[in-house]
Each structure stands twice: as C-alpha cells, then as structure tokens.
N, C-alpha and C positions, 0 to 999 in steps of 0.2 A: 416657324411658329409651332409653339406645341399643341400635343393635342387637348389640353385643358383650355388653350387659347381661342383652337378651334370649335370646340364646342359653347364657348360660350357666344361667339360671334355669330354661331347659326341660331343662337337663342334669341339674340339680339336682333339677327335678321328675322326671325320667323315672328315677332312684334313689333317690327316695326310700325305698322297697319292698320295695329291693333289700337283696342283705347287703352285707357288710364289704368283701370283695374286688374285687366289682363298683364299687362305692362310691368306692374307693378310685382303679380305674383311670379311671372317668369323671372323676373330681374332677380327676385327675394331667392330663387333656386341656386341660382351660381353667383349672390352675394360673396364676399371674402375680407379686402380691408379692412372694411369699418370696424366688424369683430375684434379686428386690433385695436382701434379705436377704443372699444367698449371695453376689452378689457384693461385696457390703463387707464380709464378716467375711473373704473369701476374699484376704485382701492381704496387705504386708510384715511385719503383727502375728503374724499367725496363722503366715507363713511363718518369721520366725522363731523361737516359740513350739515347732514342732513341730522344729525343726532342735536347739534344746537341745536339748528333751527326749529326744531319741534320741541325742544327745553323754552326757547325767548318765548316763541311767538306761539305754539301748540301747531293745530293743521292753517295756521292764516297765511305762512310762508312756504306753503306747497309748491305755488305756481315760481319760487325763485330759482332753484333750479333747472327745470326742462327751459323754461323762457332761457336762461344765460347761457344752457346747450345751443337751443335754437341760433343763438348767435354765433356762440362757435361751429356749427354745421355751415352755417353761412360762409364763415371762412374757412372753412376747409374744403366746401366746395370750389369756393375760386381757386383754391390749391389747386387742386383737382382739374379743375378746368386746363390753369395756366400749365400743369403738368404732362395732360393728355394733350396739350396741342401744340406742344413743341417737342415733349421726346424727351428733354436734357435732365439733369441734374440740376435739382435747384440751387445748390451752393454755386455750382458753375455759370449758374445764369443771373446771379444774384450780383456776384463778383463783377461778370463780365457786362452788366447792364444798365445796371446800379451803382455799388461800391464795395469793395471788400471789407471796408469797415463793419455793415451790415451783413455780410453774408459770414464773415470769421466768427463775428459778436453771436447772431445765431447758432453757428455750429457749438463755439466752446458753451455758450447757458447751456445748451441742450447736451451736452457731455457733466455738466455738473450736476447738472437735475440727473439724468441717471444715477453717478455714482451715489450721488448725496440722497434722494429717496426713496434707493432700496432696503437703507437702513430701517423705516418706520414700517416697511412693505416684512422684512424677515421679520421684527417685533410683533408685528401686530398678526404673522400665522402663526410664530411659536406661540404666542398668548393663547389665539383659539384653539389647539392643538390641547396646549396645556392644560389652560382652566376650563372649555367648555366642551373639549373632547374627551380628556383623558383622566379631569379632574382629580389633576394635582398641583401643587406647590409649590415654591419656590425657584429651583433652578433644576429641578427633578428632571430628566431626559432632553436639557437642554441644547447641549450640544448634537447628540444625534438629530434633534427635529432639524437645526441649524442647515449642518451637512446635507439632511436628505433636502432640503428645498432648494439648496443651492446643487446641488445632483439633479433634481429635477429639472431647473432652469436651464443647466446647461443640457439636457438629454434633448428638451422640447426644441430649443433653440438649433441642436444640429439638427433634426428633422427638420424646419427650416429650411435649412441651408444646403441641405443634400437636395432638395429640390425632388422634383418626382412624385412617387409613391409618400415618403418622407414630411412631401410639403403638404399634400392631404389630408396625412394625420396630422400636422401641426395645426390647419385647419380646424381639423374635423375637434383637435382636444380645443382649442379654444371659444369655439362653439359650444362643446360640452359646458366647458366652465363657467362661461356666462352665461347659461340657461340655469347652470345651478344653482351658482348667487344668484337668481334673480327668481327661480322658484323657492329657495331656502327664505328669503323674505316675504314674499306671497304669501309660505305658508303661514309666517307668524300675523302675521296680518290677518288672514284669512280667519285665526284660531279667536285671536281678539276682536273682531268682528262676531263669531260664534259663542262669544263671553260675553255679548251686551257691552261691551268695554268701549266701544269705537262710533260715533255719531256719521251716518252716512252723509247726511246733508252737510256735518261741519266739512268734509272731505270735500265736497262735490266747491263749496265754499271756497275753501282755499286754494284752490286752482284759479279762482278769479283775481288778477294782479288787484294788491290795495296797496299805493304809495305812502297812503294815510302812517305805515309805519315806518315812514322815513320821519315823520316829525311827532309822533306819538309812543309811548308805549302800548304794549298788549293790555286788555282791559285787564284781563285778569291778575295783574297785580296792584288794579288802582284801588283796592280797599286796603291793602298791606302800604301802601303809598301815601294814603291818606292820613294812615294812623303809625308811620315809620317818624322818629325823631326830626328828619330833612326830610320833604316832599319834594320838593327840588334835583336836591342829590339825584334820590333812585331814577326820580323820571327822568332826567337825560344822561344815566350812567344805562339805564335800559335803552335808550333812543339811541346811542351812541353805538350799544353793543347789535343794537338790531340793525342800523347802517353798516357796521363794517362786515356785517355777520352777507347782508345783501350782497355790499360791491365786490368783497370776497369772491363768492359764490359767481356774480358775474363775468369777475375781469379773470377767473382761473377756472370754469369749467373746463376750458381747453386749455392744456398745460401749453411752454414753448417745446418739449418733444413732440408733443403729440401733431405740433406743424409740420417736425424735420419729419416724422416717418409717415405719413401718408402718402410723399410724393414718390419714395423707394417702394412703397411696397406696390405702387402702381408702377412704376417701371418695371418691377421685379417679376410680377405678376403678364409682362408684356402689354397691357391694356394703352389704347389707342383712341383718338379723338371718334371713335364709333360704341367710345365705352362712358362716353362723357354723362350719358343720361342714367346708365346701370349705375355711375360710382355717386351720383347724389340720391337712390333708391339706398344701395349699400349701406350708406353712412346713416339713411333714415333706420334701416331695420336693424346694421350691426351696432350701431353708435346710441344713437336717440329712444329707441324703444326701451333696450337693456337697461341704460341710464335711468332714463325717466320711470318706468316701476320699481327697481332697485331703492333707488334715490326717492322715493314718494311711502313706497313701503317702510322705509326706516321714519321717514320722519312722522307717518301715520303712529306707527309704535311708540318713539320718542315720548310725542305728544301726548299719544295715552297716558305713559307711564310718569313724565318727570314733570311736565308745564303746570305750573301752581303747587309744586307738590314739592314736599319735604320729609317725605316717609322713608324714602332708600335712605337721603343722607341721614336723617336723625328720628331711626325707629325707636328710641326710647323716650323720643318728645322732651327732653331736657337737655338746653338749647348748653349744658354746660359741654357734649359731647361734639357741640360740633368745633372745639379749642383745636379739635387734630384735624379740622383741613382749612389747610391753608391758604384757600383762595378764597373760604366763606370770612376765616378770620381777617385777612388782607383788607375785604371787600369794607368787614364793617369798620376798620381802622382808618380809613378813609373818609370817613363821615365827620363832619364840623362839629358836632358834639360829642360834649365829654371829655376828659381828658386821657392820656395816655394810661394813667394808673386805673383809669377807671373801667376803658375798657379791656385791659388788661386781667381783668375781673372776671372769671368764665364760672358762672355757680349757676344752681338748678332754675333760677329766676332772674331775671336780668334787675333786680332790685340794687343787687351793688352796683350797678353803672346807671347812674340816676340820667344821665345825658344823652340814654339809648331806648329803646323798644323791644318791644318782644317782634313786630314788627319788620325792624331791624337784619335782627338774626334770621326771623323766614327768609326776606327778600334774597341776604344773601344765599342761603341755602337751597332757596328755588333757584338761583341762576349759577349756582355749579355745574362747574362742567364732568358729565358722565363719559362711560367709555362703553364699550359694545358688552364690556363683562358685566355691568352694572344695569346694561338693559337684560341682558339674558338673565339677572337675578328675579329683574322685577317683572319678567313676564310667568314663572316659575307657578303662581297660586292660578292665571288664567289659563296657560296654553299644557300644564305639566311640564315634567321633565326633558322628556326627550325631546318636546318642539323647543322650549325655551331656552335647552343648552345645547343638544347634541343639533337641531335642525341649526339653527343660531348659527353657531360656532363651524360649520361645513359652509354654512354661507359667509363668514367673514374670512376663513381659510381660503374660502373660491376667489374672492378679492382679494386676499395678500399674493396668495399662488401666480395667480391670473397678470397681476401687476409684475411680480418679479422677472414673470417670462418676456412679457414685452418692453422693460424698462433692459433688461439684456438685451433684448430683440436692438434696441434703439439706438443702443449705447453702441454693441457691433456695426453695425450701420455709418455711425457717427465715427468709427476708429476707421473705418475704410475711407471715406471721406477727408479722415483727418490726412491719411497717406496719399491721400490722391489713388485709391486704390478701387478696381474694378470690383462692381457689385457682388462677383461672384467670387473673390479674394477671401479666402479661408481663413490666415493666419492673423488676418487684419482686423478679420471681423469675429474669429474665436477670443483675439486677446483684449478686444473691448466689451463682449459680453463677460468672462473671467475676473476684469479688474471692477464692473459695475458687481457680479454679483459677490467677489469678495470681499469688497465692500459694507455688502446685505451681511455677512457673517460675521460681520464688529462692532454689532451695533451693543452690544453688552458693553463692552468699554467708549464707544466712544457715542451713542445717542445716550447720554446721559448729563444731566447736569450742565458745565461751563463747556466741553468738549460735544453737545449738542448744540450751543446757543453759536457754539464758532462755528459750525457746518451749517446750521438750518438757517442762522440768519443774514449771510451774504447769498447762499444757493436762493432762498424765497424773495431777494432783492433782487439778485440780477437774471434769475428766470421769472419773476414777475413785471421786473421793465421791462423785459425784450419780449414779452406776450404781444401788448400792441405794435410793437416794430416787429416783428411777424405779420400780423394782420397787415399794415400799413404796406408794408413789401410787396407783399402780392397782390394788393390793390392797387400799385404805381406800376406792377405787372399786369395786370388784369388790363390797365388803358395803355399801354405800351404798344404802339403802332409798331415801334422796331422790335419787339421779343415777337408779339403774337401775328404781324400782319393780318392777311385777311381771316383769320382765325377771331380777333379782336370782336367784341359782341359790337355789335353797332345799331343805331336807333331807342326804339320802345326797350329792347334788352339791355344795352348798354347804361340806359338812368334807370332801369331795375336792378342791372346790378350793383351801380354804384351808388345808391338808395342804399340797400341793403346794407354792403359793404363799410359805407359810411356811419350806418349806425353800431353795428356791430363793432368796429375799428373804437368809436368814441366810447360806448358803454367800456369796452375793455379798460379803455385809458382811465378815465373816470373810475372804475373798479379799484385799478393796479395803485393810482397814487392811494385811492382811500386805505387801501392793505397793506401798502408800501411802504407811503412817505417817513410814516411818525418811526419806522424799527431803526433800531440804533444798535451796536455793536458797540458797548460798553459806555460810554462818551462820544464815539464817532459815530455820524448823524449817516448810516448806511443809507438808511433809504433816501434820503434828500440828493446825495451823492447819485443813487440810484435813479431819479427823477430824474437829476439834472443830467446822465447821461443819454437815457430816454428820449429828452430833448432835443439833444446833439447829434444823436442818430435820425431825428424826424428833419433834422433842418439837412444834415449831409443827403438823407435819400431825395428829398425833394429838391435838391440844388442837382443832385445828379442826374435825376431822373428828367429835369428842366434842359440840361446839358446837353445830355446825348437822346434825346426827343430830337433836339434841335437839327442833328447831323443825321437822321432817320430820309 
C-alpha cells in the first residue's frame, strides 16, 4: 500500500465516529476521482447546454441541469460501490457475469467518444485562445495553439501515469483547472449581478423544477406568438426545442466514458470497500459542486443576455440582416405561410412577404443559437473588457484544456483494456491517449461540414444508447448475489438503492431516445438503429443476468 493510501485510511479511520459534517470536511481533504469527473463533464457539451438553456427558457431551466447530474452521481455511485467491493475490472466483471456483448459494446462507445470528442474539446480552446484571449482572426496562430494543447494533454497525462510525486501534480493541475472554470464564470456572474443586469429572486426561481415546460412555451415569447403569422407553429416548435433541450441535458449529463473511468481511477488510486463512503463525498465535491455553479453560472449569463432578445443577432434592427444566418432564415421557411418567392424576400420591412410578421423574424432570431464568443461580446458594455473577454475566455479554455486531458486520460485507459493489458501498461496506454488526442488536432479538416455530420452523428448515437446500458449494468450488478455476496446492500438499503437506481436508469432512457431516436445519417434512420440496439442489449443483460443468478 502506498503512502497516499495510507494516509488517507487514517483519515477515514480518525472519522469514523465522527458526524456528518466532520465527515464530510475530512473526506473533501484527500477527495481525488470525482475531479476527473468534473473536469470532463465540465467542457463544450455542458457549455453549450447551458447557454441554450438560458436562450429558450431564461433562469426557468436552472434546476435542469444539477437535477440530471444528481442522477448520474447516483450511478456512479453504484459504480463505485460495485467497484470497491469487489476489487476487479469492470470489463472483466461485466464479461464474465453478464455478457460480453455489453461489456465490449461499452468498452468500443467509450473509445469512440474519446477519439470523436476531442475534436469540439481542441475547437472550442483554440477559439478561446484566439478570439477572447488573443483577439484575433481568422486561422492566425492556429496551428501552434493546436500543438501546444495537444503537448499539454500529453505532458498531464504522463504525470498521471508516472504515478508518485507525478500523480499529485496531475491532481493537484486538475483541481486548479476546475476551480478556474468555475471561478472564471462566478466572476462574470458576479459582475452582472453588480450591473443591476440579473433578478435574484428569478435565479433563486428557477432552481425550482417546473415540468409546466414540457407542455408550454416560455411566457416570454407569448406576445411575439400571439402576433407571429402561425401561433401554432412557434408554440410547439418552442415546446419541442425546450423537451429535447431538457431530456438532452438529462439522459447525457454523465457521458458513457465518464462510466468506463471512475472504476480505474479507483482501482488506480488502491481505494478499498473502507473508501466506499469518501468516494460518494468525492463525486459530491469534485463532480456536482464544480458542475452545478459552472453550469448555473453560464445559464444565469445566457439568460441575461440572449432570452427575449434580438440585439446581438440584429443590432441594426432591420430584419433584412438577418438573410445571413441560417438557422433564423431556415426557421422562418418553415412556417405555413407565404410562399417560397415571398419569403425569399429579405428587405428592411417584412412588407414584401405579406404571409409573414415582423413577429416572425424576432421569434426566429430570439431562438438562435449563440456560442461563448457571442456571450463574451454581449457581456462587454456590463462587465468591460477584461471580465467579459479575457476572464470568459480562461474559463472556457479551462473547459476545453480540462476535457482534453481526461478524454486522453480515458481513452489510455480504454487502449489498455482493449489489450487486456495491466493498469500500469505504458505503451498501451500512451498510444490510446496519442491516437484520441491526434485526433483533437484535425479538427480543421474534419469537424466541419459533411465530414462532422459522419463523426458526431453515429459517435452521439451509440455513445448515447449505451449511456442507460451502463447504468442498467451496474444496477444488475449492484443486486448480483454472485458478483457482490455479502457485500450486496440488503434490506431498507437495498430498495434505497434500487429506488434510486431505477429512476436514474429510466430518466436516462427516456432522455437518450428523445436526443437520439429522430438523428439520421443522411436517409439511414441512425438513431432508431440506435434504439433498437439499446433494446437488444437490455433484453441479453436481463436474460443473462436471470441465467447465471440462477447457478449463484
């Protein structure tokens, strides 16, 4: 045992005894996993996740995110559970207990989600780097930012690996970096607060779950709704975009890597069924705190700046400028009035398209989609300069950085596994973190256009069905008389966990098809394909898991 091992066990032992609160802060002292945790959910997903959300709904869809963490802390607890009290390798235990169909099926999603989303993870730091750090243009010091994040990733990643001194500092930098993203948006927060900009009570508001906008629009655009050419149309093209924008949000807080690596970094780490209580503290402080102000912060911002509003996209208020984007145009082409020639028609008045509204054109314009450069423009007259670019811009860099290093971290991980190769296997796990984050340095040519639609939309299909076949796994693990023996929760614990479990597990599914189902890969109905394997895996793990119970 090491001595990092041993001191946290005397930590562990010196509270046993103790209460809740005590407990709690020793536990938060020699935390570790979860920080991994926090910093891959903490990236361009989540970033822009919460940036809709506070375009559709303003602060009303606060409470969607931490709630749909909560759930995935849930399973990632039982992870944690079924991992400290056996010891093993989850693939190995999955394989040998369950079926290999679901334990391979996990391993490869969780190898595609690496390579495939470090390409939006390197985009989205050179962005910050470029336009809110360096403020410049074009493809101006491209390739060097490129290089150094992918030198980065790999530098963090050997300390890691080296173990030791090495693994402290690997520690110790991703602790840094998710304090920074998460104080970098505090601060803009904090500033817009300081501007009269930000209603406290709407905040304290939208922490309280309202389903109401599962079957409603936001009020705020029921006057533009009212007086839009189709009332109809917007309100359930709004009610549609605020469901998917929810089950989203719920059924992918927890990605499927972010399953495969909790369980290594607790073996990794040595922790032991006497760590069982520290590793759902962990996850509370390195996972769910980070997350949740991060993620509440941006949407706090969001909301300020974009919800009802149409001054970023069309500051000179003549609805003929908004012809150059393409999703306001899309939106309003889509509307049963009018004809093709008419709204084709883009002048200073919506007079030549007699079929449409001026209406019309807001609605779409309110609900375009922003990006973190577009908030950092419009915070610029409240917070100045240097909070609303250069502070901005270090916090969405902490998130790209942050992501790169653990989608490597994951992916190595995942290449040692794929060899059947021991945790501490060098060559196996250097050339899985190399090939995810070479990857992250192509995304110039290939996260663009028809050569992104072929990457993002089979990887978002089949690392979004196999999110609840993860959960569902470790929850036929979790009642496994023959994996856990008397380790196994039994009584009042047992239907708490599998209470828990079960909601958790369902919200996912529920999520996954609403995000899922309808994506298609040109004519080919990916995500129904997707679904329907989904399926096939819930029926083989429960026939197997029925099976060999049996001979238990």
């Amino acid at each position: 045992m090491s001595d990092q091992s041993q001191r946290e066990l005397q930590v562990i032992e010196s509270v046993a005894d103790k209460g809740g609160i005590t407990k709690f802060f020793a536990y938060a002292r020699i935390s570790g996993p979860g920080w991994l945790q926090g910093a891959i959910t903490l990236g361009g997903g989540s970033l822009a996740g919460a940036l809709y959300l506070g375009i559709v709904a303003g602060n009303d869809l606060l409470w969607v995110q931490p709630l749909a963490m909560i759930c995935g802390i849930i399973m990632l607890a039982a992870i944690a559970y079924v991992t400290l009290s056996t010891q093993q390798r989850p693939l190995q235990l999955i394989n040998q207990h369950l079926h290999p169909l679901l334990g391979w099926s996990w391993l490869v999603a969780t190898i595609m989600a690496n390579i495939v989303w470090t390409m939006p993870q390197f985009s989205l730091g050179t962005a910050a780097i470029q336009q809110n750090l360096l403020g410049v243009e074009g493809d101006q010091f491209l390739w060097p930012i490129i290089i150094t994040l992918f030198g980065i990733g790999l530098f963090v990643n050997y300390l890691y690996q080296a173990g030791g001194g090495g693994a402290k500092l690997f520690d110790r930098i991703i602790k840094v970096m998710v304090g920074l993203i998460v104080f970098s948006f505090f601060a803009v927060v904090i500033a817009l607060f300081s501007s009269g900009n930000i209603s406290f009570g709407s905040i304290l508001g939208g922490f309280i779950p309202d389903f109401s906008l599962l079957g409603s629009s936001s009020p705020t655009f029921a006057p533009d709704i009212a007086a839009s050419s189709d009332s109809t149309f917007w309100e359930n093209h709004i009610i549609s975009t605020q469901k998917s924008k929810i089950f989203a949000a719920f059924g992918t807080a927890v990605g499927i890597n972010m399953t495969f690596l909790l369980p290594y970094t607790l073996l990794k780490k040595k922790w032991s069924t006497k760590h069982r209580g520290l590793s759902i503290t962990d996850l509370s402080i390195g996972l769910f705190v980070p997350f949740f102000l991060a993620t509440a912060c941006v949407v706090i911002a969001s909301a300020s700046s974009f919800h009802g509003k149409t001054e970023d996209v069309n500051p000179v208020k003549t609805y003929s400028t908004l012809a150059k984007i393409d999703s306001v145009k899309t939106l309003v082409k889509d509307l049963p009035n009018g004809s093709d020639e008419e709204k084709a028609i883009w002048n200073d008045t919506v007079a030549t398209a007699p079929g449409l509204t001026e209406s019309d054109f807001k609605l779409a314009a309110m609900l375009h989609s922003r990006d973190a450069g577009a908030l950092a423009i419009t915070l610029k007259p409240f917070t100045g300069e240097v909070v609303g670019q250069k502070v901005f811009g270090v916090g969405v860099l902490g998130m790209a950085v942050s992501t790169i290093i653990i989608l490597m971290l994951i992916n190595g991980l995942a290449f040692q596994q794929l060899f059947e190769k021991s945790l501490g296997s060098k060559p196996a796990y250097f050339l899985g973190c190399g090939i995810s984050g070479l990857a992250g340095c192509m995304f110039p040519f290939l996260w663009q256009g028809q050569s992104k639609a072929a990457l993002a939309i089979p990887t978002s299909v089949i690392g979004g069905s196999l999110i609840p076949i993860a959960y569902f796994t470790f929850f036929l693990l979790m009642n496994s008389k023959k994996v856990l023996g008397d380790k196994r929760p039994e009584g009042t614990a047992r239907i708490i966990w599998n209470v828990l479990m079960i909601f958790a597990t369902t919200v996912a599914t529920v999520g996954t098809w609403w995000a899922t189902a309808g994506k298609k890969f040109g004519d080919f109905p990916a995500g129904m394909v997707g679904m329907c394997f989904l399926a096939l895996l819930f029926i083989v793990g429960t026939a197997s898991f029925i099976v060999k119970e049996k001979k238990t």
